[in-house]
Structures are given as C-alpha cells and as structure tokens.
C-alpha positions in Angstrom: -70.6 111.7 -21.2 -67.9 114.7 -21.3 -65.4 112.3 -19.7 -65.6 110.0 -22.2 -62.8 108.7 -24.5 -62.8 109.5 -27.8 -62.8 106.2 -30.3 -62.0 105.6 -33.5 -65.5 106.5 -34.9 -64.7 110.1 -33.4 -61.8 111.0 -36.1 -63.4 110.4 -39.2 -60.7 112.6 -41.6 -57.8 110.0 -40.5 -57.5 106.8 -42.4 -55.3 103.8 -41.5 -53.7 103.6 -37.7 -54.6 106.8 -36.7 -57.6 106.7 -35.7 -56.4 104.7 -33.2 -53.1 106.3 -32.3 -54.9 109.4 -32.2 -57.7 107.8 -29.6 -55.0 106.5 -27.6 -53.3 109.8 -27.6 -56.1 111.6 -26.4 -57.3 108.8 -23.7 -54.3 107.8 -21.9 -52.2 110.9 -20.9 -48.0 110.6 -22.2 -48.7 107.2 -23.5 -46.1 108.1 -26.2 -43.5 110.0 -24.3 -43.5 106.4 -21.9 -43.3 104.1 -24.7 -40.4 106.5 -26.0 -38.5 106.3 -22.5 -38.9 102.3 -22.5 -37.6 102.0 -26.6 -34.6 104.7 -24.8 -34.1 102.1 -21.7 -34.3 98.4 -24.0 -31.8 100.2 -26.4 -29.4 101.5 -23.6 -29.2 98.2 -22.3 -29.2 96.2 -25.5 -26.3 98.4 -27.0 -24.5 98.7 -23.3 -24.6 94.6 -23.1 -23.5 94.7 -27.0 -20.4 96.7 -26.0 -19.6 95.2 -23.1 -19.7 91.5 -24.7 -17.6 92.8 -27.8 -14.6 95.3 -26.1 -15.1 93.4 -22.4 -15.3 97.0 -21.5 -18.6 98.9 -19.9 -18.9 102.3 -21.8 -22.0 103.6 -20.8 -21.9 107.0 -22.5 -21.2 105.6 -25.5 -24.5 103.4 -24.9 -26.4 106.5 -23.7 -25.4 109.0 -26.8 -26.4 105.9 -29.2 -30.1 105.5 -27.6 -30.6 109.1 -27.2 -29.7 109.8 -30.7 -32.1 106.9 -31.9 -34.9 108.5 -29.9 -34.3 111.7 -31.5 -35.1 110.5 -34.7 -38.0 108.6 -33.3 -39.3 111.7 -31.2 -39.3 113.6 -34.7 -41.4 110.6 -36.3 -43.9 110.6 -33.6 -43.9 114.7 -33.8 -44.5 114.7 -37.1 -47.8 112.8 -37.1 -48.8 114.6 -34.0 -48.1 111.6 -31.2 -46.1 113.4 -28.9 -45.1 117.2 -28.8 -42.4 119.8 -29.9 -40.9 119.8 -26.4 -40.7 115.6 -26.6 -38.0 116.3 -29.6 -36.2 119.1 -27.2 -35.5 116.9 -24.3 -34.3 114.2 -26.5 -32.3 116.5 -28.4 -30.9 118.2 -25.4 -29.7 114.6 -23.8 -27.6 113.8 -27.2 -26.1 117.1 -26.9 -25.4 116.6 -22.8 -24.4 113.2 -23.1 -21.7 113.7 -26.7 -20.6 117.0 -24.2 -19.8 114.1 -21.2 -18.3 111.9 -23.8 -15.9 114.0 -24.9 -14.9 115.5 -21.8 -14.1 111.7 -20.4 -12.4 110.5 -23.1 -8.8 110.0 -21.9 -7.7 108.5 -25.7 
C-alpha cells in the first residue's frame, strides 16, 4: 500500500480545504501549475478578445503582460499555502518581466 494516495484522513493538523488541496497535491503530479497555465490561457484570451472588441485592434502583448501579471499574484497565493513551488512564482515572474521588456521595445507611440 506504499503507492497509495494520501486522503483527507491522512493530514489531520489542516482544517478546512486543505486537506483536500493538500491530497490533491500530493496524488496528481503539477495539478496546480496546470490549473495555473489554463487560468493564464482563459485570461489571455478573455482580455485579448476584450481589447480587440473595444480598440478593433489585436494587442497581444498587452493581453499577455496582463495574464502573466494576474498569475503572478496567483502563483504567490498558491506558494504561500504550499500548492505549488518557489520556482512556480519565478517563471511567472520572469514572463511579466520578458513580456513588459517586448512591450516596450514594440511600442512605436
């Protein structure tokens, strides 16, 4: 039984949700870091569509710096209740900073 999952019975210090964030956590590998990538896609494409609809122009850094920044934030939330790792809040960090770097380098106003 060494290959079983852990369940919520197993982390008896948490109370509330965590038990079963935590079990989820430790059962299905980067369940968080996947569920961070599809909040990152669903608000790329919601704020890109925004844009678009508002300006009738496509600016997709703009959509891109927006999400990232968003997941940022996010990434920290999850960090801080031990959901995802330290390197989670990097990458995310490192994309705002490579995509507001792309943004100002193409803006020709």
């Amino acid at each position: 039984m060494s290959f079983a999952c852990k369940t919520i019975i197993d982390y008896a210090g948490s109370n509330g949700a965590m038990p079963l964030l935590y079990s989820i956590r430790d059962c299905i590998p980067f369940a968080f870091q996947s569920i961070l990538f599809c909040i990152f896609f669903i608000l790329f494409a919601g704020s890109y569509f925004l844009i678009k609809n508002k300006t009738g122009r496509a600016k997709v850094l703009i959509s891109l710096l927006s999400s990232s920044f968003v997941l940022v934030v996010l990434s920290s939330l999850l960090t801080l209740a031990q959901l995802v790792t330290f390197p989670t809040v990097l990458f995310f960090a490192f994309l705002s900073i490579i995509f507001f770097i792309m943004l100002l380098l193409s803006d020709n106003t």
